[in-house]
C-alpha positions as CSV (number, residue, x, y, z in Angstrom):
1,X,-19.7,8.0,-32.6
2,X,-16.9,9.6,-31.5
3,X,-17.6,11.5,-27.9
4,X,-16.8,15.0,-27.6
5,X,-14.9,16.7,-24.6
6,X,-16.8,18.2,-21.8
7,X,-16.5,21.7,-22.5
8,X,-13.9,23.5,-20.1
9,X,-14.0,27.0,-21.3
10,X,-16.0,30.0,-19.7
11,X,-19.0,30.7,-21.9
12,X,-18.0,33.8,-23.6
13,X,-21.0,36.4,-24.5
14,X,-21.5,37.2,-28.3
15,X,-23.7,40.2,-26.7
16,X,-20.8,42.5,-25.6
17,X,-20.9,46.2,-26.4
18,X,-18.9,48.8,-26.2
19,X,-16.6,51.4,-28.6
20,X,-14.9,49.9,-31.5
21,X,-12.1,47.5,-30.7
22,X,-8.3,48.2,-32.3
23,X,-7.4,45.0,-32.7
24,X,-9.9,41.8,-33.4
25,X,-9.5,37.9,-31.6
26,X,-9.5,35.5,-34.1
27,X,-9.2,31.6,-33.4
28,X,-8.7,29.4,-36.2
29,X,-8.5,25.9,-36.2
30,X,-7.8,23.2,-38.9
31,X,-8.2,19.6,-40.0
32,X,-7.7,17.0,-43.0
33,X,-11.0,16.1,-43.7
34,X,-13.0,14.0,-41.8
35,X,-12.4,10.1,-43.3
36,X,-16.0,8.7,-42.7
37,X,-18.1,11.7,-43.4
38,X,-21.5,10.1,-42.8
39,X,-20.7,9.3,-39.6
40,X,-20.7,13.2,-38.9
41,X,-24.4,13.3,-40.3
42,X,-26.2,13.5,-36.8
43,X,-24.5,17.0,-36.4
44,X,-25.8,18.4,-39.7
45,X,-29.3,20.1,-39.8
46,X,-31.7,19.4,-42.9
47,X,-30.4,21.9,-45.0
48,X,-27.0,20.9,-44.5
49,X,-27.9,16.9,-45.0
50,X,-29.6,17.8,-48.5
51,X,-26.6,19.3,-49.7
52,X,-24.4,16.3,-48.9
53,X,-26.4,14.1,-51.5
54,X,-24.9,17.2,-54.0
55,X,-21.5,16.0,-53.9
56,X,-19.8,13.9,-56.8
57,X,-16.7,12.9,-54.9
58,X,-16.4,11.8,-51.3
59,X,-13.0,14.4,-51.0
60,X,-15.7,17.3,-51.3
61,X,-18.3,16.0,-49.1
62,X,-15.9,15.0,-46.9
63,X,-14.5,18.6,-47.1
64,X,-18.5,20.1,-46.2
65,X,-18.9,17.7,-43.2
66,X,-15.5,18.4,-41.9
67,X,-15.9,22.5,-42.5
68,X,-19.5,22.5,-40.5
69,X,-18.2,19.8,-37.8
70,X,-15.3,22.0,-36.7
71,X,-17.2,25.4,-37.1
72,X,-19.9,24.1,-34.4
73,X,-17.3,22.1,-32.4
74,X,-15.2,25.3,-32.2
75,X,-18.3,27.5,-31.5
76,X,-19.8,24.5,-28.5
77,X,-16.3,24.8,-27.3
78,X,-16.5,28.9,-26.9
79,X,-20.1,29.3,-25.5
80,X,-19.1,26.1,-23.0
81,X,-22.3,23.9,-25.1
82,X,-22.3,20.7,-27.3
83,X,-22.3,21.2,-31.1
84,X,-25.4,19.9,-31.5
85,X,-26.7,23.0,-29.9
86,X,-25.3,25.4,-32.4
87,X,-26.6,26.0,-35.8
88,X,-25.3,27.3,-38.6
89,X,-27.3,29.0,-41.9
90,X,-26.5,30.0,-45.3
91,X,-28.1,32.0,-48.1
92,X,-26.6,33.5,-51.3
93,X,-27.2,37.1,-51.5
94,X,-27.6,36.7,-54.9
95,X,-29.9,34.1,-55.6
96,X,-31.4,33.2,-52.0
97,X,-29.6,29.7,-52.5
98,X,-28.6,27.1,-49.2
99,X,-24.8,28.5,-49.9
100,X,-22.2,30.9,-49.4
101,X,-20.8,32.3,-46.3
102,X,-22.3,30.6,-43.2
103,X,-23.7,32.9,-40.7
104,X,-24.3,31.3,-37.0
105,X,-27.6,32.0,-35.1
106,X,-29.5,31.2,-32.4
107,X,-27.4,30.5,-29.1
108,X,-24.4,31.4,-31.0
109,X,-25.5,34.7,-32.9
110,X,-22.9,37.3,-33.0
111,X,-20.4,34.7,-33.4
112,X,-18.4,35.3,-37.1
113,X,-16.9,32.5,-39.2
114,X,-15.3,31.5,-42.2
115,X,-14.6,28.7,-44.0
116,X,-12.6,27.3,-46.3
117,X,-10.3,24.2,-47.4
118,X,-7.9,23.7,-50.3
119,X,-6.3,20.2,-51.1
120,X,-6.2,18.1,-47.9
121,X,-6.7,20.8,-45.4
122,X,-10.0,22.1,-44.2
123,X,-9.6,25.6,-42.0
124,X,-12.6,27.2,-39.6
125,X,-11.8,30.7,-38.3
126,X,-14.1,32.3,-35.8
127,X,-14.4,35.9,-34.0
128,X,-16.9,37.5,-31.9
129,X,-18.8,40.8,-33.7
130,X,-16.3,41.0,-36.2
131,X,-17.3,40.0,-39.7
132,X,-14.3,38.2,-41.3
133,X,-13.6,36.3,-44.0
134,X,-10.6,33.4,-44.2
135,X,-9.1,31.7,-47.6
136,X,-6.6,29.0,-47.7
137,X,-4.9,27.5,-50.8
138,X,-2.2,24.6,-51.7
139,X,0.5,25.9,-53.5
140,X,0.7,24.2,-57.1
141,X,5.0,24.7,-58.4
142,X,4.5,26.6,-61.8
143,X,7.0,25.5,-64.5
144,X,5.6,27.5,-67.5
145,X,6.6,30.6,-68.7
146,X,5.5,34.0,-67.3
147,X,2.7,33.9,-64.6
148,X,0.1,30.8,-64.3
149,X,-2.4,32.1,-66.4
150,X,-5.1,32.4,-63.5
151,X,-3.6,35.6,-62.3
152,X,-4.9,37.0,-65.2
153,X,-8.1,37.8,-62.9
154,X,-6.6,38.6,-59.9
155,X,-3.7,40.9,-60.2
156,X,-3.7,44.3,-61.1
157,X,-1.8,46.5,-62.9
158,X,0.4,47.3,-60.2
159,X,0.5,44.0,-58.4
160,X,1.5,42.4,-61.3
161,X,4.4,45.0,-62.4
162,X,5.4,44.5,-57.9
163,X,5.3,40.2,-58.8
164,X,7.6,40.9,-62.2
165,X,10.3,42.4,-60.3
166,X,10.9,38.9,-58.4
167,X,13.2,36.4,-59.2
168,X,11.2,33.8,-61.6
169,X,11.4,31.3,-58.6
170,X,9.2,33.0,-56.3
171,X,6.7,34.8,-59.0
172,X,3.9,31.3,-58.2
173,X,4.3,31.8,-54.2
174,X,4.0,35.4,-54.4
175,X,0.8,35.5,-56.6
176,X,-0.8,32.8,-54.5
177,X,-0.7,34.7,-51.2
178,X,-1.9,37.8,-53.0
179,X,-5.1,35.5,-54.5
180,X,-5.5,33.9,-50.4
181,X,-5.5,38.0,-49.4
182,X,-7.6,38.9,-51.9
183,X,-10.7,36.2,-51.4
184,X,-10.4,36.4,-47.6
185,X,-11.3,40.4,-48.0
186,X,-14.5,39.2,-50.2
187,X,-15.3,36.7,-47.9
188,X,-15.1,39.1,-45.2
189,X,-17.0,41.6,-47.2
190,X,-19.5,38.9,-47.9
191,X,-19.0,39.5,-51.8
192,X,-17.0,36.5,-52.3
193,X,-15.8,36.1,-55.8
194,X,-18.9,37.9,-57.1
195,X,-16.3,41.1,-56.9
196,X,-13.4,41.2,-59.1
197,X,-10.0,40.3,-57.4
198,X,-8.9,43.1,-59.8
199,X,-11.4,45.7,-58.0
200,X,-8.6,46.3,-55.6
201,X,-4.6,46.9,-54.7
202,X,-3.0,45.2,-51.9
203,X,0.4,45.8,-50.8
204,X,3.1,43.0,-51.8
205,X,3.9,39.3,-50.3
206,X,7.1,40.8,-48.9
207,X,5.0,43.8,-46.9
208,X,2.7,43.6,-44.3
209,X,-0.6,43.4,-46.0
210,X,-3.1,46.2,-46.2
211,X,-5.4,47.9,-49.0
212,X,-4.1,50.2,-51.2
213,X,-7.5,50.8,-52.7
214,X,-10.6,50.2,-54.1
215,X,-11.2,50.7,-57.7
216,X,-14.7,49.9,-58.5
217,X,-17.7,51.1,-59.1
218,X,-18.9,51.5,-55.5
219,X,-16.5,54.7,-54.2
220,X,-17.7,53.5,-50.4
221,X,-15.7,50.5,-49.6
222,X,-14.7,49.4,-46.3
223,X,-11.2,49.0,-45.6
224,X,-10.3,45.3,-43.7
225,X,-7.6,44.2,-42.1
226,X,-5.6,41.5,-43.5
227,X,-2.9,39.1,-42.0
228,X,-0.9,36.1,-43.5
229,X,-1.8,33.0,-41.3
230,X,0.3,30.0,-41.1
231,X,-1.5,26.8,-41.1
232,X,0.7,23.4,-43.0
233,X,3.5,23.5,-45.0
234,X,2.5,24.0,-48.7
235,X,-0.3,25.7,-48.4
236,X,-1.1,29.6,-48.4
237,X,-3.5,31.2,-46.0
238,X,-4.9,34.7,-44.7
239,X,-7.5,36.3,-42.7
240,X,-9.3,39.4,-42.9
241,X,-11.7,41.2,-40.5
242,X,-13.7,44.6,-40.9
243,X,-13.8,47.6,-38.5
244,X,-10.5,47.0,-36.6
245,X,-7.6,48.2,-37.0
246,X,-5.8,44.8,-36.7
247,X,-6.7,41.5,-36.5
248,X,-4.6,38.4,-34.2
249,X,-5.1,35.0,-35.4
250,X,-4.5,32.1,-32.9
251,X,-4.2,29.0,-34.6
252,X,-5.2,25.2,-33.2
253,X,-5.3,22.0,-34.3
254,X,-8.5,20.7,-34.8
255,X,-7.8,17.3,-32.7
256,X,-8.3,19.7,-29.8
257,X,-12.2,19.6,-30.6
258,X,-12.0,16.3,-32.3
259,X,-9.9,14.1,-30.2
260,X,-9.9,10.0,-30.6
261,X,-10.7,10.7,-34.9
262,X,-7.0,9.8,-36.1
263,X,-7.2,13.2,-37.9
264,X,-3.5,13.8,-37.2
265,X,-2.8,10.5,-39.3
266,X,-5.3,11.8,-42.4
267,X,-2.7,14.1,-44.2
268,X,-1.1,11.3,-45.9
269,X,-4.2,8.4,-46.2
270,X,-4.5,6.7,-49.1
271,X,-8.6,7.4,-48.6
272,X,-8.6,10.5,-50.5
273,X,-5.9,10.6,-53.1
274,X,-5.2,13.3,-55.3
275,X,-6.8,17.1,-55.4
């Protein structure tokens, strides 16, 4: 077992009021994922255990373990506790089921987090009364003609004509950082990819990002704030947050809450190869 650091950080209050704030604190932290995922277990509650026995492949369990590790590792570290004392709990708003976005509660309710992982890198991004949503993605080099066909259900009309006017080179980049923008505003929303990507406009990879617009059926939609986070090289990420104005992204490494678990030496192990 590997021991964690005494926490040194003033225990920060998730019950703080007040008039809305401008601009929202995010921390994010990332990881590869963990090599010996069992040996993570005694963190995970019962819910979380019985979904470990779902996984096929020991890349996408190791992904879960490493996602709920560093979400209650970052949260112990914030409210000056040990992870064990922070629990997590998720349930689809569509069919009640043990997954979707993760919500914290008990000693660290009012806490926000995302999660997500692409490839060999699994990202945890946390803020304080500020629902949020995070999405990171490797970028794949596209050799075909046109667009990847994937984009077909993310762009829209006019995000597609904005990615045409590129030079053919950077057409894949540009349509992966509008897919990370688009699913961190449905994570954030708590919709997640339940909603259309093509239910709204964002601005282009070469602008700051923002929403253009809704254009489902719901006329009521809130409008996030969105920023482009960098995380490794070769992958894509972004973070949006709801009812600010702005939101600032600090970014860690997760061997600052796991320290002594070789993670910095994972990227290139042979332990999980491909994906």
């Amino acid at each position: 077992m590997t021991p964690f650091p005494a926490a040194t950080a003033t225990p920060v209050s998730a019950a703080a009021t007040g008039a809305p704030r401008s601009v929202a604190e995010c921390r994010i932290w990332s990881l590869p994922p963990l090599p010996r995922p069992s040996s993570w277990f005694h963190l995970l509650d019962s819910t979380e255990l019985l979904r470990t026995s779902s996984f096929a492949h020991e890349l996408d369990l190791a992904r879960f373990v490493t996602g709920r590790v560093l979400a209650k590792t970052a949260l112990a570290r914030l409210l000056g506790t040990g992870p064990q004392a922070i629990r997590l709990r998720t349930r689809c708003p569509g069919c009640g089921g043990p997954h979707g976005k993760p919500q914290a509660v008990g000693l660290a309710e009012g806490w926000q987090l995302s999660i997500s992982h692409s490839g060999r890198l699994v990202a945890v991004a946390v803020a304080l009364d500020t629902p949020l949503g995070m999405d990171v993605e490797r970028y794949e080099p596209w050799h075909g003609p046109g667009l990847p066909p994937e984009y077909e259900l993310v762009l829209t009309a006019a995000e597609r004509a904005a990615v045409e006017q590129l030079p053919p080179e950077h057409r894949a980049r540009a349509c992966l950082t509008y897919w990370v923008r688009k699913e961190a505003v449905l994570k954030a929303t708590g919709e997640g990819l339940d909603t259309p990507m093509t239910d709204f406009t964002l601005t282009g990879p070469g602008q700051r990002p923002a929403l253009l617009g809704w254009h489902g059926p719901r006329p009521a939609r809130p409008v996030p704030a969105i920023t482009d986070v960098e995380l490794d090289e070769g992958y894509h990420a972004a973070v949006a947050a709801l009812d600010v104005r702005s939101v600032r992204p600090t970014v860690h490494s997760g061997t600052e809450l796991l320290p002594g678990t070789g993670a910095e030496l994972l990227v290139n192990s042979p332990r999980f190869p491909g994906s």
